[in-house]
N, C-alpha and C positions, 0 to 999 in steps of 0.2 A: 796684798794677796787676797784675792777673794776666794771662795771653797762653797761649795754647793753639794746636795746630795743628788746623785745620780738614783740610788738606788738606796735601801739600809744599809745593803755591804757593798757602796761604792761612794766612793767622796770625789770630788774636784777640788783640785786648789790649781788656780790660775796665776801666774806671776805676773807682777807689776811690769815689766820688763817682753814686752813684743808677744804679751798675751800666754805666754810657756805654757802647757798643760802638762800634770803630773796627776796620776792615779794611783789614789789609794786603794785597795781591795781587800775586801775580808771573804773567808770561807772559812765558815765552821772558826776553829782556834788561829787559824794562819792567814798571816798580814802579809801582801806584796804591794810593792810605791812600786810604779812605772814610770820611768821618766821623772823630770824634779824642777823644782819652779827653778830663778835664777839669784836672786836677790840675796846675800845674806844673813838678813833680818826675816824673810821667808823660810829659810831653810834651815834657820834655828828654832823657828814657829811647827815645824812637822813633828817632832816627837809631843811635845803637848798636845797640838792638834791628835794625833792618835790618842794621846792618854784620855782627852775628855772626850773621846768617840769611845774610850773601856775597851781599846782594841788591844793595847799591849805593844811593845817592839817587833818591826818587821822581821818576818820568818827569811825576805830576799830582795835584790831592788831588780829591776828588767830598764834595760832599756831598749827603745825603737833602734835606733843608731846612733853610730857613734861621734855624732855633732856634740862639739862639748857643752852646750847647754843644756845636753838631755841628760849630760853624768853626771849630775852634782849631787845627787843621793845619796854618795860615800862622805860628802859634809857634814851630811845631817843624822847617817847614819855608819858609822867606819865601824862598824863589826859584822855589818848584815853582809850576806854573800853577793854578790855583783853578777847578774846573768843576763848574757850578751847571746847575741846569732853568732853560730861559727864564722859569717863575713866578718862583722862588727869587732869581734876576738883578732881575726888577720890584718884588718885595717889599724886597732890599736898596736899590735904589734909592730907592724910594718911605719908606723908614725909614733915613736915614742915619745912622750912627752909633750905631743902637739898641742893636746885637750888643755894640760896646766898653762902653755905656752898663752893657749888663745882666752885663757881663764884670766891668766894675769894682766892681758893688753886689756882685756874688756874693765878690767876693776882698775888700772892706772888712769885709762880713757876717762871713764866715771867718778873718780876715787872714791872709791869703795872699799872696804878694807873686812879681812877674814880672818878667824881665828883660827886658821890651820891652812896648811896647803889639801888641793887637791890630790889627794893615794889612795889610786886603782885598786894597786892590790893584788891580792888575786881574780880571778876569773872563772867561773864556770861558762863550760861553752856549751850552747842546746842548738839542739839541731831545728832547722829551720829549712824546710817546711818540719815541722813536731807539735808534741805535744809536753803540758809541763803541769804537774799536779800544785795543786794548793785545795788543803782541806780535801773533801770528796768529790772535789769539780779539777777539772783539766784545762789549762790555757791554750788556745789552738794557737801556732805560731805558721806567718804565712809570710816568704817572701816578699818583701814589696821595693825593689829596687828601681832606678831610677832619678831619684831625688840626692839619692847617693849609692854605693853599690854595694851597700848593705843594711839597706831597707827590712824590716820587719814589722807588719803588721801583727794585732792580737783580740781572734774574738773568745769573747767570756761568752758564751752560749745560754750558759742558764739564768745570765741577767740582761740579757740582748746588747749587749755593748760593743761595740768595737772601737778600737782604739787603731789609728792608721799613723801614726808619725808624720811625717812632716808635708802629708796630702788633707786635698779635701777643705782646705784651710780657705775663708771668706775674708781675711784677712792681708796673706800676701799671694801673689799669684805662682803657677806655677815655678818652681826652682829643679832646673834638670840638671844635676851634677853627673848624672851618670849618661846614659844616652836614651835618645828620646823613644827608642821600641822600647825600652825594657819600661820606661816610664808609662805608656798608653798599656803595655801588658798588665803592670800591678793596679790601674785603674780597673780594668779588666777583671782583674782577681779579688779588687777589692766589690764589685758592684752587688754580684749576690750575696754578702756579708749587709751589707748595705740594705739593701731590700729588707732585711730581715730585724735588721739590729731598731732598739726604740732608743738608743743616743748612739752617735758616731763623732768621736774625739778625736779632733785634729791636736796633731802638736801644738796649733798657735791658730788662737783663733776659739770664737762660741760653738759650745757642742752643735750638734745638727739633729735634727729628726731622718727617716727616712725619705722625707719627700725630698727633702732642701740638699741631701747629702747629695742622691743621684743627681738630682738638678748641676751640682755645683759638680761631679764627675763628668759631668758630659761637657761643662763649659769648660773645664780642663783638658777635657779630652781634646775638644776643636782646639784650642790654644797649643798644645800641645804638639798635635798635628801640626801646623802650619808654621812649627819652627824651621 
C-alpha cells in the first residue's frame, strides 16, 4: 500500500490490488476513511497509519458505493459508524450478503486469508444530494450514478478535493453498470467540481489535477456516448 499526503488533513493510501483509493480526512478533532484499500495486511496497516498521523480513531467510514471493495473499512475499523447514500443503504439491502459473498470468492481466488469476517452492521443513511459535518467543515455529497446506481460523489471544499468513486479513473475505462444517460449526467455534475478541485480521486487509479481530470472526463464522455 502506498499513502501520500494530499493535504495536512488529507492522506492517500492506495492499495496493492487494481490501485483502490481510500481517504483519510481530518477536521479539527474528527477523523473520516472514505472508501478502503483491499488487501488484508493493508487494512490492518490503517489504524497505525492514523496513530503516527496523531489523528486518533475514525469518528465514521463513507463510502462512494456499494462495490464491495470500497466496504472493507468495517475490517479495519468495526466500531466506527458506516455511512452510505440512501441508494447504496437500498442496494445493500436489497442484496444481502453479496459484498461478503464477493469478499470471500476474491480471497479464495488469491488465498488470502482474514481475521474476521466482513459485518456491515449498522448503517446510517445520508442523503444524497446533502451535506455531512466533520469538525467545522461540511462533506458535500453529490449524486453520481451510472457506474452503478448508487453513485456518490464528495467534494471537501475547504481543501479542494474531490473524491468521485469509480470515474475519472486513467486506469480502467469506463464501467456503466447502470445506464449510459445517467452515466454522461454525473460526468456532467462532476466537471465544475473538477474545475475547481487541486486533487480529484478516482476510486482506482493516480489522483488528477484539474487539467488532466477534465481532459480524462471528456474522453469518457465520447466513450461513453458511443456506446
Amino acid at each position: 500500500m502506498r499513502v501520500v499526503s494530499l493535504h495536512p488533513d488529507v492522506l492517500l493510501a492506495t492499495s496493492a490490488i487494481w490501485q483502490t483509493n481510500c481517504v483519510l480526512l481530518r477536521a479539527g478533532e474528527e477523523v473520516f476513511v472514505i472508501d478502503s484499500p483491499v488487501l488484508p495486511e493493508e487494512l490492518d496497516a490503517l489504524p497505525a497509519l492514523l496513530a503516527q498521523a496523531g489523528w486518533g480513531e475514525p469518528n465514521g467510514l463513507l463510502v462512494t458505493h456499494g462495490d464491495w471493495d470500497h466496504l472493507l473499512g468495517r475490517l479495519a475499523f468495526p466500531q466506527a459508524p458506516l455511512g452510505c447514500g440512501k441508494a447504496t443503504v437500498a442496494r445493500l439491502n436489497a442484496e444481502p450478503g453479496a459484498a461478503q459473498r464477493e469478499l470471500r470468492e476474491f480471497d479464495e481466488r488469491f488465498y488470502f486469508e482474514r481475521s474476521q469476517p466482513l459485518m456491515l452492521g449498522a448503517i446510517q443513511t445520508l442523503a444524497v444530494p446533502g451535506r455531512c459535518e466533520i469538525g467545522a467543515h461540511e462533506l458535500q455529497l453529490h449524486p453520481a450514478e451510472g457506474h452503478t446506481d448508487d453513485g456518490m460523489a464528495i467534494w471537501l471544499d475547504w481543501v479542494n478535493v474531490l473524491i468521485v468513486g469509480d470515474y475519472l479513473s486513467t486506469v480502467e475505462p469506463p464501467q456503466v453498470g447502470g445506464s449510459s444517460a445517467a452515466y454522461l449526467a454525473t460526468l456532467e455534475r462532476l466537471r465544475p467540481f473538477a474545475e475547481s478541485a487541486e486533487h480529484v480521486v478516482p476510486g482506482h487509479g493516480p489522483v488528477l489535477g484539474s487539467k488532466r481530470a477534465l481532459e480524462v472526463l471528456d474522453e469518457h464522455r465520447q466513450l461513453v456516448a458511443s456506446m
